[in-house]
N, C-alpha and C positions, 0 to 999 in steps of 0.2 A: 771761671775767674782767672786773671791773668797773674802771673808772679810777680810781687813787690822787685823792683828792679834795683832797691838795695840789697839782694840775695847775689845779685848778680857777682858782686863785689866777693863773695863767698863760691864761685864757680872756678877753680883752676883752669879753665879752658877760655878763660875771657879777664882775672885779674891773675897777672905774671907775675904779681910779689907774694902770692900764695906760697910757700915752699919754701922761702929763700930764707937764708940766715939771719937772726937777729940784729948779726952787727951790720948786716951789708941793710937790712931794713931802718935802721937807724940811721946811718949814712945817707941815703937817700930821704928818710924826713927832713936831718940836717942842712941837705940843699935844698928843701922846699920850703926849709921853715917851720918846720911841724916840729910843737912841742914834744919829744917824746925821750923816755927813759928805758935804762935797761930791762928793769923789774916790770915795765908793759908787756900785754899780752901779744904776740908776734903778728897773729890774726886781728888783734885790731889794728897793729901799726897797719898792714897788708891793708884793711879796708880802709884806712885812712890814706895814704897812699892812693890808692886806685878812686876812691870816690873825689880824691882832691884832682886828679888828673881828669874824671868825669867833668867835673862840675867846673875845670877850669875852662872847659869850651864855651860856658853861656860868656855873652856881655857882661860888660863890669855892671850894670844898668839892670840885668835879669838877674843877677847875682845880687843885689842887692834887696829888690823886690822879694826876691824868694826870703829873705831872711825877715826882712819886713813882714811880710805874711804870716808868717810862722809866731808873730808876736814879738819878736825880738830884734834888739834894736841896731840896725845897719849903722858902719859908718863911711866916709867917704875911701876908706883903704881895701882896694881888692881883696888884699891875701888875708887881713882881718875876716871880713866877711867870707869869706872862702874856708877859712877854720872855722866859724862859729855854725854853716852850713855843714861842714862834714860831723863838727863835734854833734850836733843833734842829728844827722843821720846815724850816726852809730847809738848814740842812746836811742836811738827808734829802732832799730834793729836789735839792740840788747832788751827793751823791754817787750818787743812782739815775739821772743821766745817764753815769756814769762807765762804762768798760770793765772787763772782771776786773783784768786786768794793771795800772790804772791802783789799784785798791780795794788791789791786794795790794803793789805800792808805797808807797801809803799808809798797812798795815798795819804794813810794816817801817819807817818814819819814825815809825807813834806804837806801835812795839814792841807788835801786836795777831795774835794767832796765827790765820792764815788756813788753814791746812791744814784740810780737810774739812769748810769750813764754807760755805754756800751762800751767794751775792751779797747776797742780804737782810739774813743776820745781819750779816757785815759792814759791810752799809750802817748800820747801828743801832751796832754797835759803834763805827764810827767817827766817826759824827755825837756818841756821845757822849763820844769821843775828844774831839773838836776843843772840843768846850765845857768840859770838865774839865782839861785842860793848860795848862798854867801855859808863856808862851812866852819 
């Protein structure tokens, strides 16, 4: 089985904003445009970061597609669609550390039917749960 290559983003020898200070991580979202705040967790700013420079390689055109696919709804602004790609990569990565028990709790908070459905889908469905709900 091959490694989810959003882990990648979690490897110090391959994402450079691993390690680095809060405020210099903030700074640099600030020149990217990435919503972020003090009280965020360092390692997410850091994956968000490196997955936004990942993903800044595709076309505006595959960029858009991929957010498309995912269910959710592209619009004609790069950097838009470029955040709402990384925001659900990190929900997909925060809930594939999760237990069943902990998915299928989560299920029942954003009303998502978990009967017979394998930890993957769920993980998908709830990643685009969290981005879709209005709180």
């Amino acid at each position: 089985m091959t490694e989810n290559p959003l882990y990648n983003a979690l490897d110090p020898k391959k994402n450079k904003y691993l390690g680095l200070p809060k405020n210099k991580l903030l700074k640099y979202c600030k020149d990217k445009n990435i919503d972020a705040e003090y009280d965020d967790d360092a390692e997410d700013l850091s994956f968000l970061l490196y997955r936004y420079e990942e993903n800044e390689k595709m076309t505006f055109e595959e960029i858009k597609e991929a957010v498309d696919s995912i269910g959710l709804e592209s619009t004609d602004r790069q950097h838009e669609n470029l955040m709402v790609l990384i925001t659900y990569e990190l929900a997909l990565l925060d809930l594939m550390d999760c237990e069943r028990d902990e998915l299928e709790e989560l299920c029942d908070e954003y009303e998502i039917e978990f009967e017979g459905k394998e930890d993957d889908q769920l993980i998908v469905d709830l990643a685009i749960a969290l981005l879709t709900t209005e709180e």
